[in-house]
C-alpha positions as CSV (number, residue, x, y, z in Angstrom):
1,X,0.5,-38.0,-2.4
2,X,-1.2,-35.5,-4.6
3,X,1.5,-34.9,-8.2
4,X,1.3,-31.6,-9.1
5,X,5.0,-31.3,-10.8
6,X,2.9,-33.8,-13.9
7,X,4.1,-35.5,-16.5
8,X,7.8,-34.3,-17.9
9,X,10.9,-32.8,-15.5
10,X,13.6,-31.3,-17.2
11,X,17.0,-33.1,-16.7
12,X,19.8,-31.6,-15.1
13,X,18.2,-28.5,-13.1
14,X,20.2,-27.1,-10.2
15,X,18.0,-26.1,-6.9
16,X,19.4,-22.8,-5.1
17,X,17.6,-22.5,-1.2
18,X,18.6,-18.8,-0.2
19,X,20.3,-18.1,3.7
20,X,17.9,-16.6,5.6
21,X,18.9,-12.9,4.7
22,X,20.7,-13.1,1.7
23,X,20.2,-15.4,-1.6
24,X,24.7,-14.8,-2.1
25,X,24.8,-17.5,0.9
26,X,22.1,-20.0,-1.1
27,X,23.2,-23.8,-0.7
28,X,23.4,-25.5,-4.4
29,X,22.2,-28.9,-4.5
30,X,22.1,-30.9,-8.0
31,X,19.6,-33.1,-8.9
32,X,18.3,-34.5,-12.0
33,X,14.5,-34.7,-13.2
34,X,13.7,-32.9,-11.0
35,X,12.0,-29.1,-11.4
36,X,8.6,-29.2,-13.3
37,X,7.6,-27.7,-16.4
38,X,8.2,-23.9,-16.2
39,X,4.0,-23.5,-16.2
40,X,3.7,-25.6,-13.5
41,X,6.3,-23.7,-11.4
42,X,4.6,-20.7,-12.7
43,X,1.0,-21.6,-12.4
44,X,1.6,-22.6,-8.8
45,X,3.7,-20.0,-7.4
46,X,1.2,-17.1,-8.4
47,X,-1.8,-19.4,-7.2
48,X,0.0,-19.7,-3.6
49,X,0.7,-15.9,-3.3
50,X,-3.3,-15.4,-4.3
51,X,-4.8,-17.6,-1.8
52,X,-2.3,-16.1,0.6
53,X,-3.9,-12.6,-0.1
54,X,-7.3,-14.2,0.1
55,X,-6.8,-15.7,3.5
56,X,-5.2,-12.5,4.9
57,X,-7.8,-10.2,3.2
58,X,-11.2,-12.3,5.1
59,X,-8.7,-12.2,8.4
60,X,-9.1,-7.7,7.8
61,X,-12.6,-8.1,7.6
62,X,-13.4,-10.6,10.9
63,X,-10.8,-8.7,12.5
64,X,-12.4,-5.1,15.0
65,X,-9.0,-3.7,16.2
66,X,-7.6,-1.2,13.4
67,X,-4.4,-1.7,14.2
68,X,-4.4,-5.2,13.7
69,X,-6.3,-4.6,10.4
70,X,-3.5,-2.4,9.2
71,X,-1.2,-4.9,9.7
72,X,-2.9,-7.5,8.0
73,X,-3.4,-5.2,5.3
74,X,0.5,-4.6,4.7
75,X,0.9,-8.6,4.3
76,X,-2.2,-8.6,2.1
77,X,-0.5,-6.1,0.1
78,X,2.5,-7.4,-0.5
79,X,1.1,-11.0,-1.0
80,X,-1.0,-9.2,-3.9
81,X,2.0,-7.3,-5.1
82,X,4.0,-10.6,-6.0
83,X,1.0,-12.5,-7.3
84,X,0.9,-9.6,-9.8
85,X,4.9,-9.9,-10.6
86,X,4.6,-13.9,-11.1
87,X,1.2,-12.9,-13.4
88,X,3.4,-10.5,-15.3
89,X,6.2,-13.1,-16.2
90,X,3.6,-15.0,-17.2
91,X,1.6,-12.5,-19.6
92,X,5.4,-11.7,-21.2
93,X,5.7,-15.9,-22.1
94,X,2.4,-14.7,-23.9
95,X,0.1,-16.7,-21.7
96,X,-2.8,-16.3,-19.4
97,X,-2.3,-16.0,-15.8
98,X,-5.2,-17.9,-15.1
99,X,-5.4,-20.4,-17.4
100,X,-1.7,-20.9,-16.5
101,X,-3.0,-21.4,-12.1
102,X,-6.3,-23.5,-12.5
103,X,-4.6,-27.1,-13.2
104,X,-4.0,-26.1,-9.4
105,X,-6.6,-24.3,-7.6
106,X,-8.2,-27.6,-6.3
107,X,-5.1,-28.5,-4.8
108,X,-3.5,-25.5,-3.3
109,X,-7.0,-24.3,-2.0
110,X,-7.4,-27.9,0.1
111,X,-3.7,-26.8,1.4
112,X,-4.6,-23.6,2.4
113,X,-8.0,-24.5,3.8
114,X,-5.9,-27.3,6.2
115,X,-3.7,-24.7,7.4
116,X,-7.0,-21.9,8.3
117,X,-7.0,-22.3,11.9
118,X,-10.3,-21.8,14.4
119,X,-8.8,-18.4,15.8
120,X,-7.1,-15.5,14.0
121,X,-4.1,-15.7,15.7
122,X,-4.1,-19.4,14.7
123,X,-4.4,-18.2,10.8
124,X,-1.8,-15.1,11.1
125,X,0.8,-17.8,12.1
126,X,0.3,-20.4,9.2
127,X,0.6,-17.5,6.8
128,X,3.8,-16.5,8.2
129,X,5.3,-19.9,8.5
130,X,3.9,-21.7,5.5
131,X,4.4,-18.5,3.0
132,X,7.7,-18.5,4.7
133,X,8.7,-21.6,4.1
134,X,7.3,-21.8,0.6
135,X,8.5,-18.5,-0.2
136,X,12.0,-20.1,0.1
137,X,11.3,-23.2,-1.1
138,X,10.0,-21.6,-5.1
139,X,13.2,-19.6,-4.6
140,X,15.4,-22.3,-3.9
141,X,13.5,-24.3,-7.6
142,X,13.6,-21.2,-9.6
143,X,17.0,-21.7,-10.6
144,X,16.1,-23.7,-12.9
145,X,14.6,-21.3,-15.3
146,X,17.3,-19.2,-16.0
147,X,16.1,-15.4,-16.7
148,X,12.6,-16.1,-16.2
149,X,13.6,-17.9,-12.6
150,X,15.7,-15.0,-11.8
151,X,12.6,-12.7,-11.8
152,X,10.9,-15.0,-9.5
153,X,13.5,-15.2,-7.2
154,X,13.2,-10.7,-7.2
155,X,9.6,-11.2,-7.3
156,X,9.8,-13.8,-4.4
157,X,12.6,-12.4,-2.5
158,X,11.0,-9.3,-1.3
159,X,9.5,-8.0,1.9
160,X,6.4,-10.3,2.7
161,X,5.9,-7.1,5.0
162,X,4.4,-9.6,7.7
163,X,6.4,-8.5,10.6
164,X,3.7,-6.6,11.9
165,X,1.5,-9.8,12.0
166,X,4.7,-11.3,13.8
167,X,4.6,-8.9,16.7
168,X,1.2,-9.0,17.2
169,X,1.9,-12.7,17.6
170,X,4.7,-12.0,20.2
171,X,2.3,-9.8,21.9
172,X,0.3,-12.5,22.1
173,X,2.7,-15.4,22.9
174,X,4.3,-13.5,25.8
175,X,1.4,-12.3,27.5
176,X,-0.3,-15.9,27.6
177,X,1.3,-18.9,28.0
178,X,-1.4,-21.0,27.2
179,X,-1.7,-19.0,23.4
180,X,2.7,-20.2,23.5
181,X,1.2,-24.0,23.9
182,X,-1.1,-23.7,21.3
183,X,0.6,-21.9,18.7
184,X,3.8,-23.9,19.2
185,X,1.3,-27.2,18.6
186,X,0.3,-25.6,15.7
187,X,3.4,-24.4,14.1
188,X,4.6,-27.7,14.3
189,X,1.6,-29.5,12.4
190,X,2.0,-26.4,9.9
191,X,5.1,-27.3,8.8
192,X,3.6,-30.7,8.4
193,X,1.3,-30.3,5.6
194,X,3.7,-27.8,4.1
195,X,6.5,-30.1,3.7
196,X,4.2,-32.5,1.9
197,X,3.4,-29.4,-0.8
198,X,7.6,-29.4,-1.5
199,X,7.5,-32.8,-1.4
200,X,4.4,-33.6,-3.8
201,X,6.9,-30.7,-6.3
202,X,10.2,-32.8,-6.0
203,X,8.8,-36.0,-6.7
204,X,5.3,-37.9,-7.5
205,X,6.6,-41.3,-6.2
206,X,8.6,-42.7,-3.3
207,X,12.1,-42.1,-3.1
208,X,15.2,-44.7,-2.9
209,X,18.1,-44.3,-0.8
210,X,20.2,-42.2,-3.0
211,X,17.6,-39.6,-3.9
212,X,16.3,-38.9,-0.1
213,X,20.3,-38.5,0.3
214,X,19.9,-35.8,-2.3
215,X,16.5,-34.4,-1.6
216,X,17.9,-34.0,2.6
217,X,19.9,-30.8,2.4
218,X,17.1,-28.7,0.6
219,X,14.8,-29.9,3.5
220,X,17.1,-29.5,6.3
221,X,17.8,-26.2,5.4
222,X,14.1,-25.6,4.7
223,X,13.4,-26.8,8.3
224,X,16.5,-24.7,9.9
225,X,14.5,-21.6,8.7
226,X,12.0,-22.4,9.8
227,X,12.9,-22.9,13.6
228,X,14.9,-19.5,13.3
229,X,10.9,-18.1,12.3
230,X,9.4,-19.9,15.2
231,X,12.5,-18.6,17.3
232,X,11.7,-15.2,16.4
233,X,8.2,-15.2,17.7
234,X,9.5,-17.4,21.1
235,X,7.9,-20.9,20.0
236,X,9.1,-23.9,20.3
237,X,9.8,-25.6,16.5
Protein backbone atom coordinates (compact mmCIF):
# COMPACT_ATOMS: atom_id res chain seq x y z
CA UNK A 1 0.00 0.00 0.00
CA UNK A 2 1.25 3.33 -1.25
CA UNK A 3 2.02 5.93 2.39
CA UNK A 4 1.16 9.09 1.54
CA UNK A 5 0.16 10.41 5.25
CA UNK A 6 4.66 10.07 5.72
CA UNK A 7 6.65 10.18 8.40
CA UNK A 8 5.03 12.02 11.69
CA UNK A 9 0.99 11.96 12.80
CA UNK A 10 -0.02 14.25 15.35
CA UNK A 11 -1.41 12.54 18.53
CA UNK A 12 -4.74 12.96 19.70
CA UNK A 13 -6.76 14.26 16.47
CA UNK A 14 -10.49 13.79 16.37
CA UNK A 15 -11.99 12.72 12.81
CA UNK A 16 -15.61 14.39 12.13
CA UNK A 17 -17.47 12.42 8.79
CA UNK A 18 -20.39 14.86 8.01
CA UNK A 19 -24.43 13.29 7.51
CA UNK A 20 -25.18 13.35 4.21
CA UNK A 21 -26.85 16.93 4.20
CA UNK A 22 -25.56 18.50 7.11
CA UNK A 23 -21.93 18.42 8.83
CA UNK A 24 -24.35 19.35 12.70
CA UNK A 25 -25.17 15.41 12.30
CA UNK A 26 -21.16 14.45 11.70
CA UNK A 27 -20.26 11.12 13.71
CA UNK A 28 -16.98 11.86 16.08
CA UNK A 29 -14.67 9.12 16.17
CA UNK A 30 -11.26 9.51 18.32
CA UNK A 31 -8.18 8.11 17.30
CA UNK A 32 -4.68 8.73 18.00
CA UNK A 33 -1.67 9.18 15.45
CA UNK A 34 -3.62 9.41 13.17
CA UNK A 35 -4.24 12.68 10.71
CA UNK A 36 -0.98 13.70 8.70
CA UNK A 37 0.95 16.61 8.78
CA UNK A 38 -1.34 19.66 7.97
CA UNK A 39 0.77 19.89 4.29
CA UNK A 40 0.07 16.63 3.48
CA UNK A 41 -3.67 17.02 4.14
CA UNK A 42 -3.29 20.23 2.39
CA UNK A 43 -1.11 19.18 -0.51
CA UNK A 44 -3.44 16.33 -1.19
CA UNK A 45 -6.82 17.74 -0.95
CA UNK A 46 -6.09 20.59 -3.49
CA UNK A 47 -4.18 17.95 -5.85
CA UNK A 48 -7.53 15.68 -5.84
CA UNK A 49 -9.95 18.65 -6.62
CA UNK A 50 -7.25 19.57 -9.64
CA UNK A 51 -7.19 16.37 -11.29
CA UNK A 52 -10.93 16.26 -10.73
CA UNK A 53 -11.21 19.49 -12.88
CA UNK A 54 -8.75 17.96 -15.29
CA UNK A 55 -10.67 14.75 -15.91
CA UNK A 56 -13.99 16.64 -16.24
CA UNK A 57 -12.53 19.51 -18.40
CA UNK A 58 -10.98 16.59 -21.34
CA UNK A 59 -14.70 14.83 -20.74
CA UNK A 60 -16.23 18.86 -22.30
CA UNK A 61 -13.92 18.58 -25.00
CA UNK A 62 -14.61 14.68 -26.34
CA UNK A 63 -18.06 15.34 -25.51
CA UNK A 64 -20.59 16.80 -29.13
CA UNK A 65 -23.94 17.32 -27.18
CA UNK A 66 -23.97 21.02 -25.66
CA UNK A 67 -25.93 20.21 -23.12
CA UNK A 68 -23.94 17.64 -21.76
CA UNK A 69 -20.96 19.96 -22.08
CA UNK A 70 -22.72 22.48 -19.95
CA UNK A 71 -23.10 20.26 -17.46
CA UNK A 72 -19.78 18.98 -17.27
CA UNK A 73 -18.70 22.47 -17.29
CA UNK A 74 -20.69 23.39 -13.89
CA UNK A 75 -18.78 20.35 -12.07
CA UNK A 76 -15.55 21.51 -13.75
CA UNK A 77 -16.28 24.71 -12.21
CA UNK A 78 -16.89 24.02 -9.04
CA UNK A 79 -14.06 21.39 -8.85
CA UNK A 80 -11.82 24.48 -9.91
CA UNK A 81 -13.42 26.76 -7.46
CA UNK A 82 -12.36 24.61 -4.39
CA UNK A 83 -8.89 23.71 -5.71
CA UNK A 84 -8.52 27.60 -5.63
CA UNK A 85 -9.97 27.81 -1.79
CA UNK A 86 -7.53 24.87 -0.55
CA UNK A 87 -4.57 26.95 -2.72
CA UNK A 88 -5.63 30.01 -0.81
CA UNK A 89 -5.29 28.49 2.75
CA UNK A 90 -2.28 27.41 1.60
CA UNK A 91 -0.71 30.80 0.16
CA UNK A 92 -2.01 32.41 3.84
CA UNK A 93 0.36 29.54 5.84
CA UNK A 94 2.88 31.53 3.46
CA UNK A 95 3.50 28.47 1.25
CA UNK A 96 3.36 27.53 -2.34
CA UNK A 97 0.44 25.75 -3.61
CA UNK A 98 2.41 23.71 -5.71
CA UNK A 99 5.26 22.89 -4.04
CA UNK A 100 2.93 22.06 -1.20
CA UNK A 101 0.77 19.18 -4.04
CA UNK A 102 3.82 17.51 -5.95
CA UNK A 103 5.10 15.01 -3.08
CA UNK A 104 1.65 13.69 -4.53
CA UNK A 105 0.99 14.16 -8.08
CA UNK A 106 2.55 10.60 -8.92
CA UNK A 107 0.21 9.12 -6.74
CA UNK A 108 -3.10 10.78 -6.99
CA UNK A 109 -2.70 10.93 -10.87
CA UNK A 110 -2.20 6.76 -10.94
CA UNK A 111 -5.70 6.97 -8.81
CA UNK A 112 -7.43 8.99 -11.00
CA UNK A 113 -6.04 7.42 -14.19
CA UNK A 114 -7.58 3.78 -12.61
CA UNK A 115 -10.83 5.21 -12.07
CA UNK A 116 -11.02 6.96 -16.18
CA UNK A 117 -13.31 4.58 -17.62
CA UNK A 118 -13.42 3.51 -21.64
CA UNK A 119 -16.81 5.48 -22.09
CA UNK A 120 -17.89 8.97 -20.85
CA UNK A 121 -20.54 7.86 -18.99
CA UNK A 122 -18.15 5.41 -17.32
CA UNK A 123 -15.87 8.66 -16.28
CA UNK A 124 -18.96 11.02 -15.24
CA UNK A 125 -19.82 8.25 -12.59
CA UNK A 126 -16.27 7.81 -10.87
CA UNK A 127 -16.15 11.62 -10.52
CA UNK A 128 -19.32 11.70 -8.83
CA UNK A 129 -18.72 8.76 -6.62
CA UNK A 130 -15.00 8.96 -5.87
CA UNK A 131 -15.10 13.06 -5.36
CA UNK A 132 -18.04 12.08 -3.35
CA UNK A 133 -16.68 9.90 -1.25
CA UNK A 134 -13.49 11.73 -0.84
CA UNK A 135 -15.08 14.95 -0.58
CA UNK A 136 -16.44 13.47 2.78
CA UNK A 137 -13.73 11.63 3.69
CA UNK A 138 -11.06 15.18 3.86
CA UNK A 139 -14.14 16.62 5.64
CA UNK A 140 -14.46 14.04 8.08
CA UNK A 141 -9.94 14.48 8.80
CA UNK A 142 -10.09 18.13 8.74
CA UNK A 143 -11.01 18.42 12.13
CA UNK A 144 -7.99 18.04 13.11
CA UNK A 145 -6.65 21.35 12.08
CA UNK A 146 -8.62 23.49 13.97
CA UNK A 147 -9.28 27.01 12.03
CA UNK A 148 -7.32 26.14 9.11
CA UNK A 149 -9.51 22.58 8.96
CA UNK A 150 -12.61 24.61 9.42
CA UNK A 151 -12.00 26.32 6.04
CA UNK A 152 -11.61 23.15 4.35
CA UNK A 153 -14.52 21.77 5.61
CA UNK A 154 -16.44 25.38 3.96
CA UNK A 155 -14.21 25.00 1.11
CA UNK A 156 -15.10 21.26 0.85
CA UNK A 157 -18.63 21.32 1.90
CA UNK A 158 -20.05 23.19 -0.93
CA UNK A 159 -22.05 22.37 -4.00
CA UNK A 160 -19.83 19.91 -6.28
CA UNK A 161 -22.66 21.21 -8.72
CA UNK A 162 -22.55 17.64 -10.39
CA UNK A 163 -26.18 16.92 -10.34
CA UNK A 164 -26.49 17.73 -13.72
CA UNK A 165 -23.89 14.92 -14.62
CA UNK A 166 -26.10 12.77 -12.18
CA UNK A 167 -29.19 13.08 -14.34
CA UNK A 168 -27.68 12.59 -17.38
CA UNK A 169 -26.63 9.36 -15.74
CA UNK A 170 -30.24 8.51 -14.73
CA UNK A 171 -31.19 9.29 -18.22
CA UNK A 172 -28.94 6.91 -19.14
CA UNK A 173 -29.44 4.11 -16.56
CA UNK A 174 -33.24 4.08 -17.10
CA UNK A 175 -33.39 3.98 -20.67
CA UNK A 176 -30.80 1.02 -20.97
CA UNK A 177 -30.58 -1.71 -18.75
CA UNK A 178 -27.53 -3.00 -19.97
CA UNK A 179 -25.70 0.78 -19.24
CA UNK A 180 -27.58 -0.16 -15.24
CA UNK A 181 -25.27 -3.55 -15.41
CA UNK A 182 -22.39 -1.81 -16.35
CA UNK A 183 -22.32 1.20 -14.30
CA UNK A 184 -23.41 -0.71 -11.23
CA UNK A 185 -20.18 -3.10 -11.99
CA UNK A 186 -18.30 -0.13 -12.07
CA UNK A 187 -19.44 1.78 -9.18
CA UNK A 188 -18.71 -0.99 -7.14
CA UNK A 189 -14.86 -1.47 -8.26
CA UNK A 190 -14.84 2.54 -7.86
CA UNK A 191 -15.36 2.54 -4.44
CA UNK A 192 -12.69 -0.12 -4.47
CA UNK A 193 -9.66 1.82 -5.29
CA UNK A 194 -11.07 4.75 -3.47
CA UNK A 195 -11.19 3.16 -0.18
CA UNK A 196 -7.60 2.12 -0.49
CA UNK A 197 -6.84 6.20 -1.01
CA UNK A 198 -8.62 6.74 2.79
CA UNK A 199 -6.99 3.82 3.82
CA UNK A 200 -3.26 4.50 2.54
CA UNK A 201 -4.23 8.40 4.69
CA UNK A 202 -5.24 6.54 8.01
CA UNK A 203 -2.55 4.26 8.24
CA UNK A 204 0.85 3.06 6.22
CA UNK A 205 0.83 -0.43 7.88
CA UNK A 206 -1.61 -3.20 8.74
CA UNK A 207 -3.93 -2.74 11.45
CA UNK A 208 -4.47 -4.89 14.74
CA UNK A 209 -7.71 -5.70 16.13
CA UNK A 210 -8.35 -2.66 18.18
CA UNK A 211 -7.48 -0.10 15.56
CA UNK A 212 -9.78 -1.74 12.55
CA UNK A 213 -12.44 -1.53 15.58
CA UNK A 214 -11.67 2.18 15.54
CA UNK A 215 -11.01 2.85 11.90
CA UNK A 216 -14.86 0.80 11.09
CA UNK A 217 -17.29 3.56 11.88
CA UNK A 218 -15.57 6.26 9.63
CA UNK A 219 -15.71 3.56 6.84
CA UNK A 220 -19.13 2.31 7.38
CA UNK A 221 -20.43 5.58 7.27
CA UNK A 222 -18.21 6.39 4.34
CA UNK A 223 -19.79 3.35 2.50
CA UNK A 224 -23.49 4.23 3.74
CA UNK A 225 -23.07 7.40 1.57
CA UNK A 226 -22.10 6.04 -0.72
CA UNK A 227 -24.96 3.48 -1.46
CA UNK A 228 -27.48 6.48 -0.78
CA UNK A 229 -25.27 8.17 -4.09
CA UNK A 230 -25.64 4.98 -6.15
CA UNK A 231 -29.38 4.93 -4.80
CA UNK A 232 -29.90 8.18 -6.20
CA UNK A 233 -28.91 7.42 -9.70
CA UNK A 234 -30.95 3.62 -9.43
CA UNK A 235 -27.68 1.39 -9.18
CA UNK A 236 -27.07 -1.22 -7.25
CA UNK A 237 -24.06 -0.41 -4.51
Amino acid sequence: MVNWFWKRRPAGRTLLLRGRDELSDAQRVDFSELAPEIDTFLGQAAYLQLGYFETLSRLIRNTPDLDEKEALSKAAGAALTKHQGLCEVITSRGEVPTDVMLPFREELDAFRWKTIGKRPRETMLSVHITAGMLDDFYIALASSYGETGRRVVRILGADPDREAIAEILRHTISADDEWRWLLSLWGRRLVGDTLLVARAALRPARLDSDEEKQVEPVFTALMASHAKRMDALGLAS
